[in-house]
MDTraj code that builds the backbone (N, CA, C; nanometers):
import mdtraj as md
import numpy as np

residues = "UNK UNK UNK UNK UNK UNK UNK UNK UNK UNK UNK UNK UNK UNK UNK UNK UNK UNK UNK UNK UNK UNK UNK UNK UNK UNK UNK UNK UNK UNK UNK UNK UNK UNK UNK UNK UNK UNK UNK UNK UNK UNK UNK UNK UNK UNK UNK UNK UNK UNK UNK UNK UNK UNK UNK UNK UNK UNK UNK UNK UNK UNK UNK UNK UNK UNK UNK UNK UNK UNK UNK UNK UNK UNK UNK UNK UNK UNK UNK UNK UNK UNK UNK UNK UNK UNK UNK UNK UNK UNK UNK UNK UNK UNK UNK UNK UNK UNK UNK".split()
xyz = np.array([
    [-7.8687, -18.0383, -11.2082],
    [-7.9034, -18.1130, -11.0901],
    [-8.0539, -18.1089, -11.0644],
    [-8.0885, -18.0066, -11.0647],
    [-8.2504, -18.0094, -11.0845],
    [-8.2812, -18.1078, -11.1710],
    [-8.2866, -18.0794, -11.3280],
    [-8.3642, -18.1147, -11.4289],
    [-8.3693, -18.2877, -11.3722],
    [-8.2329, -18.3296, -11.2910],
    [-8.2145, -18.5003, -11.2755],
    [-8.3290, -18.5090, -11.1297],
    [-8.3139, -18.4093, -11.0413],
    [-8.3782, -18.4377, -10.9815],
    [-8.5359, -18.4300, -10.9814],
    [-8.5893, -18.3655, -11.0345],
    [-8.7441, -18.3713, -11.1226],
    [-8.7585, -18.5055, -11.1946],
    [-8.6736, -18.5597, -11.2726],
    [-8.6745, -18.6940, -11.3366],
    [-8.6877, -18.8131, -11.2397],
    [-8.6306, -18.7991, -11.1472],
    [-8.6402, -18.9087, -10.9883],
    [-8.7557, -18.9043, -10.9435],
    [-8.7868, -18.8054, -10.9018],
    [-8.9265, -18.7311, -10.8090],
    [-9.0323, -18.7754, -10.9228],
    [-9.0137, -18.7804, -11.0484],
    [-9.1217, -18.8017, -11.1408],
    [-9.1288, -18.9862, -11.1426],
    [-9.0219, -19.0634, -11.1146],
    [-9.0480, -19.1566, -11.1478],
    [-9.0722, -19.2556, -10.9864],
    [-9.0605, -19.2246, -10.8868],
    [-9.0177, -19.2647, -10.7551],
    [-9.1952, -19.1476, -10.6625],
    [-9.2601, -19.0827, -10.6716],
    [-9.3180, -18.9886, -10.6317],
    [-9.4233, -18.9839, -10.7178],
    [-9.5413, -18.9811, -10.6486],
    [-9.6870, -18.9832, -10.6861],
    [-9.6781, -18.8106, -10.7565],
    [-9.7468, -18.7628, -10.8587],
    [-9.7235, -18.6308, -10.9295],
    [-9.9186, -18.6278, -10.9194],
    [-9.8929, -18.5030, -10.8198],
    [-10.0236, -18.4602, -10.8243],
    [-10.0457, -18.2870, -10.8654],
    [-10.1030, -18.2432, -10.9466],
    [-10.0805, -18.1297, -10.9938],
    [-10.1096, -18.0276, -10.8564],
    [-10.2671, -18.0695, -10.8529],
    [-10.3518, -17.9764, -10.7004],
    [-10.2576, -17.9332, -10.6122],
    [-10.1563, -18.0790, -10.5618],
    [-10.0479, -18.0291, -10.4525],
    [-9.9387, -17.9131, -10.4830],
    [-9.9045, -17.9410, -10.6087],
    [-9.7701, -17.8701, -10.6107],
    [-9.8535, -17.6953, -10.6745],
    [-9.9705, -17.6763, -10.6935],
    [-10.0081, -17.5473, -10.6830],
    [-10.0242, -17.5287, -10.5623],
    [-10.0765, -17.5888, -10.4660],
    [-10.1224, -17.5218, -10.3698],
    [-9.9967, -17.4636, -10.2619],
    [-9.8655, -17.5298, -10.3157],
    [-9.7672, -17.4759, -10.2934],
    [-9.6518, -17.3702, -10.3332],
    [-9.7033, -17.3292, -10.4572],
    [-9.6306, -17.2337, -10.5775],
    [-9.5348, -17.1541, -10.5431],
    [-9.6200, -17.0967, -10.3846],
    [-9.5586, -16.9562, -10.3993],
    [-9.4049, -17.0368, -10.2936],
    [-9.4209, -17.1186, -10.2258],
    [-9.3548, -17.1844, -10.1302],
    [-9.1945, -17.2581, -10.2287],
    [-9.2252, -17.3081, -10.3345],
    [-9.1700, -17.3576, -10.4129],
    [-9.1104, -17.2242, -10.5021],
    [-9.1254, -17.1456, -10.5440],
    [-9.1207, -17.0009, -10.6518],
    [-9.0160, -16.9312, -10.5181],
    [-9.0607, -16.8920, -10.4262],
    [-8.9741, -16.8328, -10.2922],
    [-8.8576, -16.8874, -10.3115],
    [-8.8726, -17.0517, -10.2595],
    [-8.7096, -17.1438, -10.2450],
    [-8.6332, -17.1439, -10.3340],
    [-8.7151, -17.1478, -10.5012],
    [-8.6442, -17.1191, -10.6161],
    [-8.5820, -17.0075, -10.6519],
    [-8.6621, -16.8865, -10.6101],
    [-8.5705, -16.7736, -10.6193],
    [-8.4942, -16.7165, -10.5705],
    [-8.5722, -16.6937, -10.4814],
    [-8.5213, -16.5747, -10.3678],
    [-8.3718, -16.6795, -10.3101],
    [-8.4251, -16.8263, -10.2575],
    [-8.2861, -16.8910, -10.1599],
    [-8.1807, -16.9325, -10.2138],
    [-8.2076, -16.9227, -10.4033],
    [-8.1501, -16.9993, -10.4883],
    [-8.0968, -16.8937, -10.5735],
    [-8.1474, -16.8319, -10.6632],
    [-8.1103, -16.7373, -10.7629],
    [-8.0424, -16.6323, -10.6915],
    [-8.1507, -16.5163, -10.5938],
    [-8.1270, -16.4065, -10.5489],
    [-8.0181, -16.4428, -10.4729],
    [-8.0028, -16.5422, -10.3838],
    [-7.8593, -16.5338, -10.2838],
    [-7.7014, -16.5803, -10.3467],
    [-7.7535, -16.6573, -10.4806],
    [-7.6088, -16.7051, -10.5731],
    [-7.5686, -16.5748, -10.6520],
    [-7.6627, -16.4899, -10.6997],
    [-7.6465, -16.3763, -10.7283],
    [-7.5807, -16.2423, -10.6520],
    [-7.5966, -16.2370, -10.5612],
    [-7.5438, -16.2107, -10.4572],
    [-7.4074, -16.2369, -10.4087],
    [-7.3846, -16.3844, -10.3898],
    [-7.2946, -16.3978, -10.3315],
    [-7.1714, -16.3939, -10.4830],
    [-7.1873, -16.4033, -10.6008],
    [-7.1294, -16.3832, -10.7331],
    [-7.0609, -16.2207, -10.7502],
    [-7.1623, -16.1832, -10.6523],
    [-7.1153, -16.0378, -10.6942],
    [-7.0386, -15.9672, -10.5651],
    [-7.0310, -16.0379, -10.4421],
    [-6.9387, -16.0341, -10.3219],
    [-6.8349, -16.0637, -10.3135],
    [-6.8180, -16.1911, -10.4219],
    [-6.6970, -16.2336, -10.4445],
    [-6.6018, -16.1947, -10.5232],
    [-6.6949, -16.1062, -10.6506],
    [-6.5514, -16.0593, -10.7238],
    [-6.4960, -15.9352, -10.6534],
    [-6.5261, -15.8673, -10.5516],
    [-6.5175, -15.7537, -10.5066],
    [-6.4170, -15.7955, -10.3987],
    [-6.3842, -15.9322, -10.3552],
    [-6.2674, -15.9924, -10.1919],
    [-6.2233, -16.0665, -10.2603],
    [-6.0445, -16.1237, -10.1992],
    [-5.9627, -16.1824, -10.2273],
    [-6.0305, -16.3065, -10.1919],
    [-5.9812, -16.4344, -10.2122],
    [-6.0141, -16.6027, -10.2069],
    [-5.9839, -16.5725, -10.0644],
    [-5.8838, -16.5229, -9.9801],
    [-5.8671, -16.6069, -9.8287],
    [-6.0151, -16.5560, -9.7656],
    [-6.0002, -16.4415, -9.8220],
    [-6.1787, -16.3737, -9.6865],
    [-6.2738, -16.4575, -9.7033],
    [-6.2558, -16.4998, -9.8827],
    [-6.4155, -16.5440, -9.9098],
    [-6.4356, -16.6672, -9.8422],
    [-6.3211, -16.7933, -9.8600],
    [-6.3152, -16.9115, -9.8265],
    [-6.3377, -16.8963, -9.6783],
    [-6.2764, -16.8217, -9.5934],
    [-6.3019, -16.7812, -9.4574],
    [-6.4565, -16.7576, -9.4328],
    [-6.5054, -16.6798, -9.5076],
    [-6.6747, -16.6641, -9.5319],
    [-6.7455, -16.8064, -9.5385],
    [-6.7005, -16.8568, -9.6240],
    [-6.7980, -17.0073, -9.6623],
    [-6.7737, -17.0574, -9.5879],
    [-6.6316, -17.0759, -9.4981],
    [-6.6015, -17.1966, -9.3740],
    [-6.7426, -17.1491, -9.3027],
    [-6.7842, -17.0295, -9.2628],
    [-6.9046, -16.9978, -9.1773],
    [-7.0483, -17.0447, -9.1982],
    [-7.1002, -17.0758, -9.3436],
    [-7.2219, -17.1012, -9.4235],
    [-7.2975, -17.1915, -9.2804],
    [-7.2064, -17.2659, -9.2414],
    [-7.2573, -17.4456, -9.1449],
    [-7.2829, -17.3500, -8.9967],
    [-7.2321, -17.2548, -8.9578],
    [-7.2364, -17.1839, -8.8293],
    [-7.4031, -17.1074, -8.8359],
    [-7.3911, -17.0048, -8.9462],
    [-7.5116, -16.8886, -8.9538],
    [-7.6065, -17.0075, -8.9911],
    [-7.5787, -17.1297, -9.0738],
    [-7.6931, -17.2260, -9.0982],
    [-7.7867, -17.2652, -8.9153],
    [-7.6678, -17.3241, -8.8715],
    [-7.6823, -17.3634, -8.7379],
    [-7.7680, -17.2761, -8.6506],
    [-7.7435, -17.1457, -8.6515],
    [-7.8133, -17.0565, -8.5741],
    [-7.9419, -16.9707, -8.6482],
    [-7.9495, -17.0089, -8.7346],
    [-8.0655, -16.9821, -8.7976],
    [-8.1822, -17.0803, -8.7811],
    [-8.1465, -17.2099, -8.7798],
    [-8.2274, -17.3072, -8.7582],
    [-8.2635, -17.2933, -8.5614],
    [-8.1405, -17.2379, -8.5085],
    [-8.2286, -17.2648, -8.3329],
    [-8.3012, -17.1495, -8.3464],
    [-8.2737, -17.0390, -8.4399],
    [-8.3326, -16.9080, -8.4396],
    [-8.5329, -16.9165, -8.4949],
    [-8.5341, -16.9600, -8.6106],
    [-8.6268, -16.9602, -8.7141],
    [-8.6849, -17.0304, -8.6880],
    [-8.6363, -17.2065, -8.6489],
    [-8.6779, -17.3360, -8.6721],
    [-8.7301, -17.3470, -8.5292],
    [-8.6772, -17.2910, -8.4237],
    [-8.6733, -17.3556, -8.2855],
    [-8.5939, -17.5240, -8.2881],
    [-8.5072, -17.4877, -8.3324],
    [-8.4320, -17.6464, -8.3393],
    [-8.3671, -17.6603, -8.2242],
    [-8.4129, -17.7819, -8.1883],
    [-8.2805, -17.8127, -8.0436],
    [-8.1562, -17.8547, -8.0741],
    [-8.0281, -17.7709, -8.0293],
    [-7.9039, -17.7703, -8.0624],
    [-7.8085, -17.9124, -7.9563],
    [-7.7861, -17.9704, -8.0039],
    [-7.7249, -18.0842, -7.8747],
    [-7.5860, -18.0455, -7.8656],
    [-7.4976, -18.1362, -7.8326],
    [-7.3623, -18.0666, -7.8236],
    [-7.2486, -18.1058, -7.8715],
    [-7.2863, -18.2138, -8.0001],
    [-7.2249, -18.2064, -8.1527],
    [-7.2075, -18.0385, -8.2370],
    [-7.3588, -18.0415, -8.2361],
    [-7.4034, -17.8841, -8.3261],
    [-7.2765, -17.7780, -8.2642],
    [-7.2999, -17.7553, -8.0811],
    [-7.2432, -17.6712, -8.0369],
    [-7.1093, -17.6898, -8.0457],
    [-7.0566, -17.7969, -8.0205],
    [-6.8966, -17.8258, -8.0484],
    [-6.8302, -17.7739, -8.1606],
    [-6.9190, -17.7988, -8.3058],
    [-6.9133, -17.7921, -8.3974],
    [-6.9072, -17.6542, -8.4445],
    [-6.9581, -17.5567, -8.4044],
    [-6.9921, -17.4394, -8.3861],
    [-6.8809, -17.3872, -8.3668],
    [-6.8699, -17.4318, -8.2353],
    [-6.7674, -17.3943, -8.1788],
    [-6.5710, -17.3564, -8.2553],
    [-6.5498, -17.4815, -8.2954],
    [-6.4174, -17.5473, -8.3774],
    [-6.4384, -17.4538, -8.4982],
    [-6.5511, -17.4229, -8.5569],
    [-6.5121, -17.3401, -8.6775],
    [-6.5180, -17.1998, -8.6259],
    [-6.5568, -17.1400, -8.5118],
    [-6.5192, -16.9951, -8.4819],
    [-6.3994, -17.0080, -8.4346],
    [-6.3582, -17.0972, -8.3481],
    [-6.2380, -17.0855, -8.3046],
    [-6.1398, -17.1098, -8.4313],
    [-6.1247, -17.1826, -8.5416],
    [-6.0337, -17.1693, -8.6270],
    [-6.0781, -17.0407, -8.7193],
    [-6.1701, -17.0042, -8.7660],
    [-6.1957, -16.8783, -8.8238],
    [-6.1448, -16.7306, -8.7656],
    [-6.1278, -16.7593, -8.5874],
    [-6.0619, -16.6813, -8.5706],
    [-5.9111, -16.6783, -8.5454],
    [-5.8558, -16.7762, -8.5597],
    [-5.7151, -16.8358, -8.5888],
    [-5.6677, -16.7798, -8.6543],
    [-5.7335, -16.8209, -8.7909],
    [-5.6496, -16.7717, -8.9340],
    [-5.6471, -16.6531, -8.9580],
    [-5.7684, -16.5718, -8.9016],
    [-5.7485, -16.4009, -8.8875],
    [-5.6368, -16.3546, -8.7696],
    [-5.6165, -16.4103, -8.6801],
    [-5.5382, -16.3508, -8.6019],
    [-5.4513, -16.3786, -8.6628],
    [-5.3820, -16.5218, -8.7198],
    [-5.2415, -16.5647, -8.7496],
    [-5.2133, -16.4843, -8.9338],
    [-5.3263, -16.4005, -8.9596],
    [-5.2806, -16.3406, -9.0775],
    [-5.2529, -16.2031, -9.1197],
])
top = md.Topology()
chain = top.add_chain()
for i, resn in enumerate(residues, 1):
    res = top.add_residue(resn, chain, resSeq=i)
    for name in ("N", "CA", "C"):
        top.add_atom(name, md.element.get_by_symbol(name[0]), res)
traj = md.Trajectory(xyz[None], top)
């Protein structure tokens, strides 16, 4: 998915070398650390829990996303986001109670 998406960006996107150094470490971070280090991670969380916890885990990814962004980002949350929020704690805690 990369390699296609570099091929787009190369043909659709002005390629200026200066820019994309002066961003390295910004680009090298997102590549590793948000990409490698956390798939790595989460590879090795998973063989250790059954599928219901984990899938129960990922239903959450869109929640901790959500509150990381009003957290980090200062994002204003409207009341889609919060609804939304909402419906997956309340069924996340459903399926734990009802299991």
């Amino acid at each position: 998915m990369a390699i296609f998406s570099f091929i787009i960006g190369i043909i659709y996107e002005e390629f200026i070398l200066s820019n994309i150094l002066m961003e390295i470490y910004s680009i090298l971070y997102a590549g590793i650390l948000s990409g490698g280090f956390a798939f790595v991670l989460q590879i090795y969380a998973q063989r250790n829990i059954t599928p219901a916890p984990a899938a129960i885990i990922f239903s959450l990814e869109g929640v901790f996303a959500t509150i990381a962004a009003w957290f980090i980002l200062n994002q204003i949350l409207d009341v889609n986001n919060l609804l939304g929020c909402f419906f997956i704690l309340c069924g996340v805690l459903l399926s734990q109670l009802l299991l």
